[in-house]
N, C-alpha and C positions, 0 to 999 in steps of 0.2 A: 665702419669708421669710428674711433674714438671719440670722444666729448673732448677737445682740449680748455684749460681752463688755465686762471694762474688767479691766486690770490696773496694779499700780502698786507702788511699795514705797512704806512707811511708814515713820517713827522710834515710838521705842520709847513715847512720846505723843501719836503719830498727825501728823506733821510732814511735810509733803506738798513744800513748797517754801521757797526764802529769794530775796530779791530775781530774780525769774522764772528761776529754776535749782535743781534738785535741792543741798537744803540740803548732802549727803555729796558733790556734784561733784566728779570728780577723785580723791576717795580708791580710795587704792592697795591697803587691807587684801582680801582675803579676799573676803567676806562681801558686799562693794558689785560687786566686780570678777565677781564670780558670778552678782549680782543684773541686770548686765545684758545679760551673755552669753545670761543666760535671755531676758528679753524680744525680743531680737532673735531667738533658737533661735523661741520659742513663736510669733511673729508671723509666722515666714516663711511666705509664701506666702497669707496671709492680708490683710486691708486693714487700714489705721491710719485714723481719720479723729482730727483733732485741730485747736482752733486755730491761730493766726500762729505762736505764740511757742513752741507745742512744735513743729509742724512745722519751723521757724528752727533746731532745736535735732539736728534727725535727723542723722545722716551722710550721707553719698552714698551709702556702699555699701548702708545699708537699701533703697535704691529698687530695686536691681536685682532681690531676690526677693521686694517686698510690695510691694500697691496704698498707695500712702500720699495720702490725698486732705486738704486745707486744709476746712476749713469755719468760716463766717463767723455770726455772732447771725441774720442776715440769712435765714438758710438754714432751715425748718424741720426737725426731726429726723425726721418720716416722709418729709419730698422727701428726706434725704442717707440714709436709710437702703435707701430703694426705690430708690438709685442701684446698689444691690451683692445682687441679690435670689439666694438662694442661697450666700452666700458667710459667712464668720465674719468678725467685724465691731469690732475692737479699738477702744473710745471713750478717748483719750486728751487729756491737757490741763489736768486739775486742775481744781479749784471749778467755774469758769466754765462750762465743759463739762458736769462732773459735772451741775451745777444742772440742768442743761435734761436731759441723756438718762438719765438713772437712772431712771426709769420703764421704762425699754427696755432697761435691761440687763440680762440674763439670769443672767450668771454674774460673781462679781467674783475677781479671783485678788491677795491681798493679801500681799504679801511684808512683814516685820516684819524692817527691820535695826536692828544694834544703835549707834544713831544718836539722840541722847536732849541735841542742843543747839539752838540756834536755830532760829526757822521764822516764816515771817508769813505761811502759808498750811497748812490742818490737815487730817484725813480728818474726814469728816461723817458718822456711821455711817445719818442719816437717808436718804444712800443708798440706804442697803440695806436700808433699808423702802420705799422709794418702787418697789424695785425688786422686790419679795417683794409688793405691792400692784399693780401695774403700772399704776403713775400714780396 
């Protein structure tokens, strides 16, 4: 059975995205530039699975030391989950994604930057009961 996992940062009212990109993109300060050395460190060698629009968004270089796999509404979450049996299993993508695997996920790792403007996509703490219930 897979490790399921989800990691993500937040703003400082739970602001998850702004027009399909991390609302702090691009910023230079500290605190974001750290936030995502970590997820690349934390992921390697482990799988991503995620929608179009965050898969669109990876670099190249991620692919060379992590499984990074697409998945589609299409897909159930036990067929994309028993694709990787054995393995740690990083759910990535926001809402969309969340909605459907958070029953499955095991461990959430939530980073909180200090990031407190615009967003038109939020963290759901219902999450993290659905995933404390499993399912």
């Amino acid at each position: 059975m897979a490790d399921i996992r989800a990691m993500c940062a937040i703003g400082l009212s739970g602001q998850l995205g702004l027009n399909g990109r991390l609302p702090w993109e691009g910023n230079k300060e500290r605190e974001f530039v750290a936030d995502v050395a970590r997820f690349f460190e934390v992921t390697r060698g482990h799988v991503i699975i995620a929608g179009p629009a965050t898969i669109g968004s990876i670099p190249a270089f991620a692919y060379e030391d992590r499984t990074i796999c697409e998945i589609r509404s299409t897909h159930h979450p036990e067929e994309v989950l028993g694709w990787f049996p054995d393995r740690v299993v990083y759910v990535g993508g926001g809402p969309p994604v969340w909605d459907v695997y958070a029953p499955y996920i095991r461990h959430w790792d939530i980073n909180r930057l200090p990031y407190d403007g615009e967003a038109d996509r939020w963290f759901d703490p219902a999450w993290l009961v659905a995933s404390e219930n499993g399912g």
